[in-house]
TIGUBA-190437 format. One line per field, with one value per residue (C-alpha): residue in one letter; z, x negated, y negated. Coordinates in nm, 2 decimals, decimal comma, m for minus. Layout:
REM residues N
code: [A|...]
zz: [Z|...]
xx: [X|...]
yy: [Y|...]
***
This chain:
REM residues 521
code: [X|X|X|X|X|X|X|X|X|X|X|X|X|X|X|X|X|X|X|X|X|X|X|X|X|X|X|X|X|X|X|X|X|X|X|X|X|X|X|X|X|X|X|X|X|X|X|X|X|X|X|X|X|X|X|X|X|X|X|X|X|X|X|X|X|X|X|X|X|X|X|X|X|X|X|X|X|X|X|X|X|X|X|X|X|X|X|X|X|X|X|X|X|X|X|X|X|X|X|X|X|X|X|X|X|X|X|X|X|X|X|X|X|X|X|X|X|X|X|X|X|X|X|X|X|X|X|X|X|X|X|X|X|X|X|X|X|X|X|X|X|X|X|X|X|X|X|X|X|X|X|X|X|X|X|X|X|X|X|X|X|X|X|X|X|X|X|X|X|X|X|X|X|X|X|X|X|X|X|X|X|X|X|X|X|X|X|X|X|X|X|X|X|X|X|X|X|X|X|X|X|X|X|X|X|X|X|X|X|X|X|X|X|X|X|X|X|X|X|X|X|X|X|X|X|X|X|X|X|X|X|X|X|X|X|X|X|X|X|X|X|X|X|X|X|X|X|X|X|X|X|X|X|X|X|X|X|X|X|X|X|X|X|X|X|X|X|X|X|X|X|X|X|X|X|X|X|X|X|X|X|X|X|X|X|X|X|X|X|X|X|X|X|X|X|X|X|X|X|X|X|X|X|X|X|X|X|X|X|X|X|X|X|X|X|X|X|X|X|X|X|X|X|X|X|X|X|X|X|X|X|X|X|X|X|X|X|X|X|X|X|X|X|X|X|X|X|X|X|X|X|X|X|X|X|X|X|X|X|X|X|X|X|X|X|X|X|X|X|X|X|X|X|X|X|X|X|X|X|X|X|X|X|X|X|X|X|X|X|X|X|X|X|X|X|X|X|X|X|X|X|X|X|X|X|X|X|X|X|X|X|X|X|X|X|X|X|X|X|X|X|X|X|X|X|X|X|X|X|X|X|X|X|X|X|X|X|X|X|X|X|X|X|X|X|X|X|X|X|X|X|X|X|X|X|X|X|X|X|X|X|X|X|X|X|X|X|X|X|X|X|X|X|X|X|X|X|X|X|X|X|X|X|X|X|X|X|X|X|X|X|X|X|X|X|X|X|X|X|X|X|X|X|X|X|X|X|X|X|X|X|X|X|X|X|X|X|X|X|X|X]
zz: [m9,98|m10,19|m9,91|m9,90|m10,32|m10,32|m9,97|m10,11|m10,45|m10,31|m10,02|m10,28|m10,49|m10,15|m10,03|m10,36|m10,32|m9,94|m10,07|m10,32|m10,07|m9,75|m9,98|m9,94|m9,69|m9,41|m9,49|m9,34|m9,46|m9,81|m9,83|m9,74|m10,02|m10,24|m10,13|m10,19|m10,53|m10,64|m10,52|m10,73|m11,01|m10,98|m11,01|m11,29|m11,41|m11,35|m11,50|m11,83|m11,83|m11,83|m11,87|m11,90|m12,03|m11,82|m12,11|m11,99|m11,77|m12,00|m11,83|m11,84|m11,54|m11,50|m11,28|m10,98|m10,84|m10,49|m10,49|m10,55|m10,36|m10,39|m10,36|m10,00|m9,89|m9,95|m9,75|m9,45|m9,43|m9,44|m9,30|m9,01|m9,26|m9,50|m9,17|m9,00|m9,28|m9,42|m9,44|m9,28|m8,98|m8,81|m8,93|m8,88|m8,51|m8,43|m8,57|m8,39|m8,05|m8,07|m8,21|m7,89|m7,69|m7,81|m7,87|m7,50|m7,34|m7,47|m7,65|m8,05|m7,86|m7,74|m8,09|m8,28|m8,04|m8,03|m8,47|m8,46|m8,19|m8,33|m8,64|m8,86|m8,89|m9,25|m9,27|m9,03|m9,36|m9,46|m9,12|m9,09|m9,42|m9,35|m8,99|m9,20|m9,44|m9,24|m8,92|m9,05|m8,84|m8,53|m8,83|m8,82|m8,49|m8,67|m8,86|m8,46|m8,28|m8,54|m8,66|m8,36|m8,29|m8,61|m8,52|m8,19|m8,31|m8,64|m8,37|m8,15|m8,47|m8,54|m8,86|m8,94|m8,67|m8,90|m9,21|m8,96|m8,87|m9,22|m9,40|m9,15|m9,21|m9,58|m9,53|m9,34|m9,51|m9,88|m9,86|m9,58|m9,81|m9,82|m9,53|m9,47|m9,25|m9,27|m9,11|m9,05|m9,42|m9,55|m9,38|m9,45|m9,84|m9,90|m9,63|m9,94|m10,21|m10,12|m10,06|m10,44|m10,63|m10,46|m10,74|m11,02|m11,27|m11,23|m10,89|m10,97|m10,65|m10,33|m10,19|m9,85|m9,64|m9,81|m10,16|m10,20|m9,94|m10,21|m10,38|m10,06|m9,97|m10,26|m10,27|m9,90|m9,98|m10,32|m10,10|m9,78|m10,05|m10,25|m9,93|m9,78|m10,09|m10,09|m9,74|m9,79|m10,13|m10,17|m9,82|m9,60|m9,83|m9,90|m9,54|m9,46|m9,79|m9,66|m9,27|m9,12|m8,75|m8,55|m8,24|m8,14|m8,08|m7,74|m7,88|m7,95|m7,79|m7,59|m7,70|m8,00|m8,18|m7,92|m7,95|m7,62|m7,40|m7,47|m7,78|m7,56|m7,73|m7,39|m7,30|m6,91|m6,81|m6,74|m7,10|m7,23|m7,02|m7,13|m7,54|m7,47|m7,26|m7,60|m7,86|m7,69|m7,62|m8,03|m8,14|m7,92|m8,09|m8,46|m8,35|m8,25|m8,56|m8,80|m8,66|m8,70|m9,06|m9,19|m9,02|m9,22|m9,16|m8,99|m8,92|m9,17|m9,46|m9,73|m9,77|m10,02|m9,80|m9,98|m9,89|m10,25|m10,36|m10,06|m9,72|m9,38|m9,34|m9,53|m9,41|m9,08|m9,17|m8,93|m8,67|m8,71|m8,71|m8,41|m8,19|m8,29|m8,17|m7,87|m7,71|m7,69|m7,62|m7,26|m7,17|m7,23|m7,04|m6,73|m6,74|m6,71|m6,51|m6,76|m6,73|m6,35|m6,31|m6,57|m6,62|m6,78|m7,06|m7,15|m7,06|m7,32|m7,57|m7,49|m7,53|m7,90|m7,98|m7,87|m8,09|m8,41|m8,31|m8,60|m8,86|m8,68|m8,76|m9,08|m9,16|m9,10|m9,40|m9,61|m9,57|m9,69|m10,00|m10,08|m10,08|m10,27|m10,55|m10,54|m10,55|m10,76|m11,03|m11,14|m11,07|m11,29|m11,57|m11,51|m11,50|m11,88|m12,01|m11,91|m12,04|m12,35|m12,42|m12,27|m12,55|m12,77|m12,70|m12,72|m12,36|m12,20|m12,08|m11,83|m11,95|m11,83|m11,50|m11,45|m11,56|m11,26|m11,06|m11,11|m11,12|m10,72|m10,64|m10,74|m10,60|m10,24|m10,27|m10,15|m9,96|m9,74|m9,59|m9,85|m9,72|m9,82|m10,13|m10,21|m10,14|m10,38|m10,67|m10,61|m10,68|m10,97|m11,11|m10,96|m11,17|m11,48|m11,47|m11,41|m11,73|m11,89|m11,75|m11,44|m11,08|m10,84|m10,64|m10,92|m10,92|m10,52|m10,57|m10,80|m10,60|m10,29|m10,49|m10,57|m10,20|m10,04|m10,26|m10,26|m9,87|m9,78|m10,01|m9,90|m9,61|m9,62|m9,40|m9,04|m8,94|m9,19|m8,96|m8,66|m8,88|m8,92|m8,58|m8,54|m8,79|m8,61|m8,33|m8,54|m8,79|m8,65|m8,97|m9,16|m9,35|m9,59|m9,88|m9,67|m9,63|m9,95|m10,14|m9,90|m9,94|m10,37|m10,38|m10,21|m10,37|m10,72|m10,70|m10,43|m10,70|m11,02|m10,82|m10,69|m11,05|m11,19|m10,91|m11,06|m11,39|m11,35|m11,16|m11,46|m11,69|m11,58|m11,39|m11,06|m10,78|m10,63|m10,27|m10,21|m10,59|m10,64|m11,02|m11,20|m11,50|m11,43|m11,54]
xx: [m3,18|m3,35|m3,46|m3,82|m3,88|m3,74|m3,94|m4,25|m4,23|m4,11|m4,42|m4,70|m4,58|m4,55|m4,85|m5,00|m4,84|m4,96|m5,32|m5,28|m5,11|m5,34|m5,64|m5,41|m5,58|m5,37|m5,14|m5,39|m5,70|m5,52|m5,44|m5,86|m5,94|m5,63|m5,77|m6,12|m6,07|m5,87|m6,12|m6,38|m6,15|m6,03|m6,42|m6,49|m6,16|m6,30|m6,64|m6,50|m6,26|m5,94|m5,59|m5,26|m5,00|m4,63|m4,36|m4,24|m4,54|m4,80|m5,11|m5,25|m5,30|m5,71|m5,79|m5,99|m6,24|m6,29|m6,65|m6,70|m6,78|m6,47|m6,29|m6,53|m6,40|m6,00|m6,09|m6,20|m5,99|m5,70|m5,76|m5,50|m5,21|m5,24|m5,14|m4,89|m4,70|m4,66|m4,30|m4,15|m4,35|m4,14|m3,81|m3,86|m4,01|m3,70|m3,42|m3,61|m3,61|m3,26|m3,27|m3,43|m3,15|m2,89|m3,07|m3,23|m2,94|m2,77|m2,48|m2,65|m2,62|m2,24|m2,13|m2,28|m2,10|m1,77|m1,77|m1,76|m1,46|m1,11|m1,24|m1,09|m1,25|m1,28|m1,37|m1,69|m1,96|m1,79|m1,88|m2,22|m2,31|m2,13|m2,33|m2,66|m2,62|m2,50|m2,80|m3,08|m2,97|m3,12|m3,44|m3,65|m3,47|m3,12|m3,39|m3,45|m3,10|m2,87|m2,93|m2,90|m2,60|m2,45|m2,54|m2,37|m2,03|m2,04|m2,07|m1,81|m1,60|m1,64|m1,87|m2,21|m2,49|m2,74|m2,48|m2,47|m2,84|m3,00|m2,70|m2,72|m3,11|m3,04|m2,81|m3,07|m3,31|m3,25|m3,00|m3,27|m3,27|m2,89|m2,65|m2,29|m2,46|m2,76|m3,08|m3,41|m3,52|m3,35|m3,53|m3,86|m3,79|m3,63|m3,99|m4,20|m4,03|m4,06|m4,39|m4,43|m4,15|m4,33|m4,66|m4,37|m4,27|m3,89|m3,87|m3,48|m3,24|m3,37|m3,37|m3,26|m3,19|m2,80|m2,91|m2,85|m2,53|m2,26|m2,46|m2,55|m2,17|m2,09|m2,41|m2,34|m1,96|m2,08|m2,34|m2,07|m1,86|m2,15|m2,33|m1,99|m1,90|m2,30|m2,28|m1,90|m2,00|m2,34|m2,50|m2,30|m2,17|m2,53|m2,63|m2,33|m2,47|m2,82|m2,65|m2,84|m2,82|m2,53|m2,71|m3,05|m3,30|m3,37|m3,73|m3,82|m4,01|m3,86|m3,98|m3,94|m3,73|m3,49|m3,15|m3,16|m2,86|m2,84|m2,67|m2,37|m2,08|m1,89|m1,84|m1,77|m1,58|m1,85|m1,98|m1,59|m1,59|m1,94|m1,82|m1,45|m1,69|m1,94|m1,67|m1,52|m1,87|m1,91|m1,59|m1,64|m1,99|m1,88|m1,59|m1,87|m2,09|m1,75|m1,61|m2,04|m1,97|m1,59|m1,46|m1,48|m1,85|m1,96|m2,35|m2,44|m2,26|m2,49|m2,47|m2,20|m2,03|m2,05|m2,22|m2,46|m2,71|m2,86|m2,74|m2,81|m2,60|m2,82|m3,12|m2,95|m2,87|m3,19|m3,00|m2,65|m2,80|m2,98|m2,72|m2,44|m2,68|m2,85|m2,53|m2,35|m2,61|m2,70|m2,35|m2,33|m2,62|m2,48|m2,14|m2,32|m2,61|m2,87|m2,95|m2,96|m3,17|m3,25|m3,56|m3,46|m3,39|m3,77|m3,84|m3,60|m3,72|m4,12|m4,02|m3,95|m4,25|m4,46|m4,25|m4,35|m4,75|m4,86|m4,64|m4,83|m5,15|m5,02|m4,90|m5,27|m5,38|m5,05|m5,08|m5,42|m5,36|m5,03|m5,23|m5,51|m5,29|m5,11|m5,42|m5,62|m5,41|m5,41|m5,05|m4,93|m5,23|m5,06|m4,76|m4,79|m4,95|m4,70|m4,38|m4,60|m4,66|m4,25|m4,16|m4,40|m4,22|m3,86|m3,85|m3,72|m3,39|m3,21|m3,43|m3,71|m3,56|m3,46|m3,84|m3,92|m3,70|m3,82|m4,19|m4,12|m3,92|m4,25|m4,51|m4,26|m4,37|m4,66|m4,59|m4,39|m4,37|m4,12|m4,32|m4,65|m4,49|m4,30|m4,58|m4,77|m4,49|m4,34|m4,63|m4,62|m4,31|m4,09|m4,28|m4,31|m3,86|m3,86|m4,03|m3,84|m3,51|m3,39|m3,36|m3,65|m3,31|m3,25|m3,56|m3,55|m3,23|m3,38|m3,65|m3,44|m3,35|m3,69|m3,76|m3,53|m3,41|m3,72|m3,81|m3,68|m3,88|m4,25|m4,43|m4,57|m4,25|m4,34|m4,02|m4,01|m4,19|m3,91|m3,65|m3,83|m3,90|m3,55|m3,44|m3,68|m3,40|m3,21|m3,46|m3,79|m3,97|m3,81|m4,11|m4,13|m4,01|m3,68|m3,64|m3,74|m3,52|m3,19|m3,30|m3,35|m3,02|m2,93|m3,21|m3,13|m2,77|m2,81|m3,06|m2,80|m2,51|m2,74|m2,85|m2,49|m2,42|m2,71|m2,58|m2,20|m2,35|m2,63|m2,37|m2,08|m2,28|m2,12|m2,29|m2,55|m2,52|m2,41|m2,54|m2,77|m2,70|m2,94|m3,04|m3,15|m2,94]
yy: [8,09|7,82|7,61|7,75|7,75|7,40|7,26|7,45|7,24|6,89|6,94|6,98|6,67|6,54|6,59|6,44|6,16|6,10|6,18|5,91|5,67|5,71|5,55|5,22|5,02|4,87|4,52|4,33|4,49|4,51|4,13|4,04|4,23|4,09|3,76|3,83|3,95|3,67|3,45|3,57|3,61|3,25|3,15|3,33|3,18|2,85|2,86|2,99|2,69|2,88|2,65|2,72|2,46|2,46|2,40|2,05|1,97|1,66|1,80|2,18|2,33|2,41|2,73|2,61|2,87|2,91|2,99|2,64|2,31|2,19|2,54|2,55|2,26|2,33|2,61|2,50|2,19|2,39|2,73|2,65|2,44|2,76|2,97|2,74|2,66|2,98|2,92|3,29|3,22|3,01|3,13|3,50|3,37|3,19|3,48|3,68|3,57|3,53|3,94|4,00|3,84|4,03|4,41|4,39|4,26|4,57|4,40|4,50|4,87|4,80|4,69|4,96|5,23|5,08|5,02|5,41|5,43|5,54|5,61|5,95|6,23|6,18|5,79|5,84|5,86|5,54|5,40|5,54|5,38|5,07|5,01|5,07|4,88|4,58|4,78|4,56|4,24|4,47|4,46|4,81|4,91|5,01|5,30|5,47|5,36|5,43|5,85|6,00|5,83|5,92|6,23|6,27|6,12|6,38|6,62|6,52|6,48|6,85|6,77|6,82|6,65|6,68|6,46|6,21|6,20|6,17|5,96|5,70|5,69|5,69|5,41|5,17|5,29|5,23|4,98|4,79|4,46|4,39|4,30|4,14|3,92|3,73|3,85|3,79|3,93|3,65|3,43|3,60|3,63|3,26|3,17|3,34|3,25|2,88|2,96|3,04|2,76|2,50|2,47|2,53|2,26|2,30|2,46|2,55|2,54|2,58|2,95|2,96|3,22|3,26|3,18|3,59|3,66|3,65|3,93|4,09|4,12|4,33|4,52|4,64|4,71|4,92|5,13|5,19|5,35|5,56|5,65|5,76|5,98|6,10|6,20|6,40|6,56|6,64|6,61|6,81|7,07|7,16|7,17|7,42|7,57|7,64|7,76|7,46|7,48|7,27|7,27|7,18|7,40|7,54|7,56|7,26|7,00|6,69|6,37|6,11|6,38|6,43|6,30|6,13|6,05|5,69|5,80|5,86|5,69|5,60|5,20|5,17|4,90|4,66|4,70|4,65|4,31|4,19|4,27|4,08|3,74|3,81|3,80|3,50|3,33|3,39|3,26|2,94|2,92|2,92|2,69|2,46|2,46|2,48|2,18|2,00|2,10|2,08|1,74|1,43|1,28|1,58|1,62|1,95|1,78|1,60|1,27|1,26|1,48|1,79|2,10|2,21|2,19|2,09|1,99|2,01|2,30|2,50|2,38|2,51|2,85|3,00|2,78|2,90|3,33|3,23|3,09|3,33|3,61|3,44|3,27|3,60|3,81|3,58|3,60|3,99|4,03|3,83|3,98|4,32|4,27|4,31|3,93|3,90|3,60|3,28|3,40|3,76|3,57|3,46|3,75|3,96|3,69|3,75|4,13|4,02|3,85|4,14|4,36|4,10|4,07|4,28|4,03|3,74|3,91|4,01|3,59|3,49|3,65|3,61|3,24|3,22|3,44|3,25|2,94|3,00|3,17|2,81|2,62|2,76|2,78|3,16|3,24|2,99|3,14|3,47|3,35|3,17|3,46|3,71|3,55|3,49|3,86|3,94|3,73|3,83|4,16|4,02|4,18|3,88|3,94|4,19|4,48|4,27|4,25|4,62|4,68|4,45|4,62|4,95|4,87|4,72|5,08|5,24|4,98|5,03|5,42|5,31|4,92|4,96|4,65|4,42|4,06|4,22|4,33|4,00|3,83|4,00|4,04|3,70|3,53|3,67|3,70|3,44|3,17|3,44|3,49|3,08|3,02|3,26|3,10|3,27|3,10|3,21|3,29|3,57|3,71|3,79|3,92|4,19|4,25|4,36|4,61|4,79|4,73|4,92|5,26|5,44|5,34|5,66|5,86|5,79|5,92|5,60|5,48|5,53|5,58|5,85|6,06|5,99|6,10|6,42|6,50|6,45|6,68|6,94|6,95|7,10|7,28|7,39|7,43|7,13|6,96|6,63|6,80|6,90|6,54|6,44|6,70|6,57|6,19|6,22|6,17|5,89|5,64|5,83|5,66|5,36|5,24|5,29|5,11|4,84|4,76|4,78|4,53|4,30|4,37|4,25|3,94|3,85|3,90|3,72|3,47|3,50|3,31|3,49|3,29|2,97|2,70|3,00|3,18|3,33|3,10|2,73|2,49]
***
């Protein structure tokens, strides 16, 4: 058998990789120093005079240095604004609480077992990748719920537990940043990328939260397919290659690997009448906000009565997510007894917020390095001077972007977390692609795509390590490089197809979500 050659190898670059990861300070520790450095830079920035000139703009724009009396005094006047109007504060808060409705009521649980229920034998990789993809609406959750599920219903389906296990990882995983739905990421993306259009000459349309769903559609419909035909062709043949164990081991230890009972795909009749109230509770909710947005005068139409490129109804979009996951999550929970009392529902909703501390933490410091890079000025210096030298180059169209693209899939080996990475690269690049032509809109849509195909490569992914421990049910002495080597794959090709995607929307100029394409006009 190869397994031990080829774990061996992968385990050693591995391990090289980890070493050269763990020097990476935490988010928060990593953005004080970010911001600390770009403080000083932006001083030394200052005192040498350093300008930039904004094609279209009559003044230059002068770097302002922090270190400086009137750099002091931004600072402290507007330590709180920088953090409470971070924009993906309050949206992410919001979607979130209504997240927290629906997962702890158990109806996000009840929808994910009964998409796998008459399914073939055959078509359950297709619906595996299909529930990841679309997973990230329960946000870092679908990554622990969803493989040992997958798991249990290959198993019952006579296939391969362990297919089931790492293919549905794979697919939340690496296709994290795209969704048939809207989520929460949305939210936090359009929240950052705001963030960043707002100091730009021509800020192009507006990014909201849908300003990538059209593209997000077909991404997740192009990944169900290749993660379904990675899983039946190359995943499972090799694990009944390599004699991989069906069953778990008697050896091994109960705990976070353990494929747990809750996995259990049965719906009692309770749960079946809380899903048929839910769906009905959902319907009547969209009823309500379509009928707010399609009749004659309605209250989400613009005020010529059209919908682009701005209107209430998209300026509502965190709005609409939140009620058609909160409404039918509270009456799930009351038709099953989850919710027992009016309170339970605060209470579910508090839940949430605890889960999110760490991003509140993290949003402190995000809003204060967001800022300064606005105010001081260097973004847009850095901004000039790269699409100077890309043109210099003639590297300035979609070559540049899959460079961009695959300079975040690297960078995401090693951050994780795609706000602390979009906040760092978007700064960046969303005004460097807006002088070169392309709709800050555009340039998040590549980015999702770096941010997601390598997450399931880097031990730097915490849930990485639950994956593994999982696996260990099944395989005792299953390391990283067993993961990595099964896993290659997947962000080999998910990356490939996702760019194609962006390629046959860049080139034909299809709408990337709803007035959002990818040149300004």
């Amino acid at each position: 058998m190869s397994t031990p050659v080829t774990t061996t190898r992968t385990d050693r670059l591995l391990g090289g990789i980890e070493r050269v990861g763990n020097k990476i300070p935490e988010p928060f520790l990593l953005f004080v120093g970010l911001f600390t450095v770009l403080a000083v830079v932006s001083t030394g920035l200052a005192w040498a005079g350093v300008q930039a000139q904004v094609e279209g703009t009559g003044e230059p724009t002068v770097v302002r240095g922090f270190f400086t009396g009137e750099g002091i005094r931004w600072f402290t006047t507007t330590l709180v604004d920088n953090f409470v109007g971070f924009p993906p504060l309050g949206t992410v808060v919001v979607i979130l609480l209504a997240v927290g409705i629906a997962q702890r009521s158990g109806l996000l649980s009840s929808v994910i077992k009964r998409s796998f229920s008459g399914w073939p034998s055959w078509a359950l990789p297709y619906a595996v990748a299909l529930v990841g993809t679309v997973g990230s609406v329960m946000a870092d959750s679908v990554m622990i719920v969803l493989p040992p599920l997958a798991a249990m219903v290959f198993a019952a389906a006579g296939r391969h537990p362990v297919a089931g296990l790492l293919g549905a990882f794979a697919a939340a995983g690496a296709g994290y940043s795209t969704s048939l739905v809207v989520t929460s990421l949305d939210a936090l993306f359009a929240g950052i990328t705001s963030a960043v259009t707002g100091s730009l000459p021509d800020p192009g349309t507006p990014v909201t939260p849908v300003s990538n769903w059209f593209f997000n559609i077909a991404s997740s419909l192009v990944l169900t397919v290749v993660c379904g035909l990675l899983i039946t062709r190359v995943l499972e043949p090799r694990l009944e290659r390599l004699r991989v164990p069906r069953e778990q081991s008697e050896d091994a230890e109960d705990g976070i690997g353990a494929v747990e009972d809750v996995t259990d795909l049965t719906i009692d009749d309770r749960a079946r009448r809380g899903m048929r109230l839910a769906g009905l509770a959902f319907l009547v909710t969209a009823a309500a906000i379509l009928l707010l947005t399609v009749l004659p005068g309605a209250p989400l139409r613009n005020e010529t009565g059209g919908y682009l490129p701005e209107s209430p109804l998209l300026d509502s979009v965190v709005f609409i997510v939140s009620a058609l996951l909160a409404v039918p999550g509270i009456v799930y929970g009351y038709a099953t007894g989850s919710f027992r009392r009016a309170a339970d529902v605060p209470v579910a909703m508090a839940e949430a917020v605890k889960d999110m501390a760490s991003f509140i933490v993290l949003a402190f410091v995000l809003g204060q390095f967001i800022a300064l890079f606005n105010w001081s000025g260097v973004g847009t210096v850095l901004a000039v001077s790269g699409a100077d030298a890309l043109a210099s180059l003639g590297f300035t169209g979609f070559p540049a972007v899959l460079a961009f693209v695959l300079l975040c899939s690297l960078l995401n080996l090693f951050i994780v977390s795609g706000s602390s990475m979009w906040t760092i690269m978007g700064a960046v690049f969303v005004p460097l692609f807006a002088l070169l032509g392309y709709e800050p809109g555009f340039t998040q849509a590549a980015f999702r795509i770096g941010d997601s195909a390598t997450q399931i490569l880097t031990p730097l992914n915490p849930y990485l390590v639950i994956v593994l421990a999982m696996l260990r049910r099944y395989e005792p002495q299953a390391g990283f490089g067993t993961l990595i080597s099964r896993f290659l794959p997947f962000t080999v090709v998910f990356w490939l197809a996702w760019a194609a995607v962006l390629a046959v929307w860049f080139f034909l100029d299809l709408p990337f979500g709803p007035g959002q394409h990818a040149r300004l006009p």
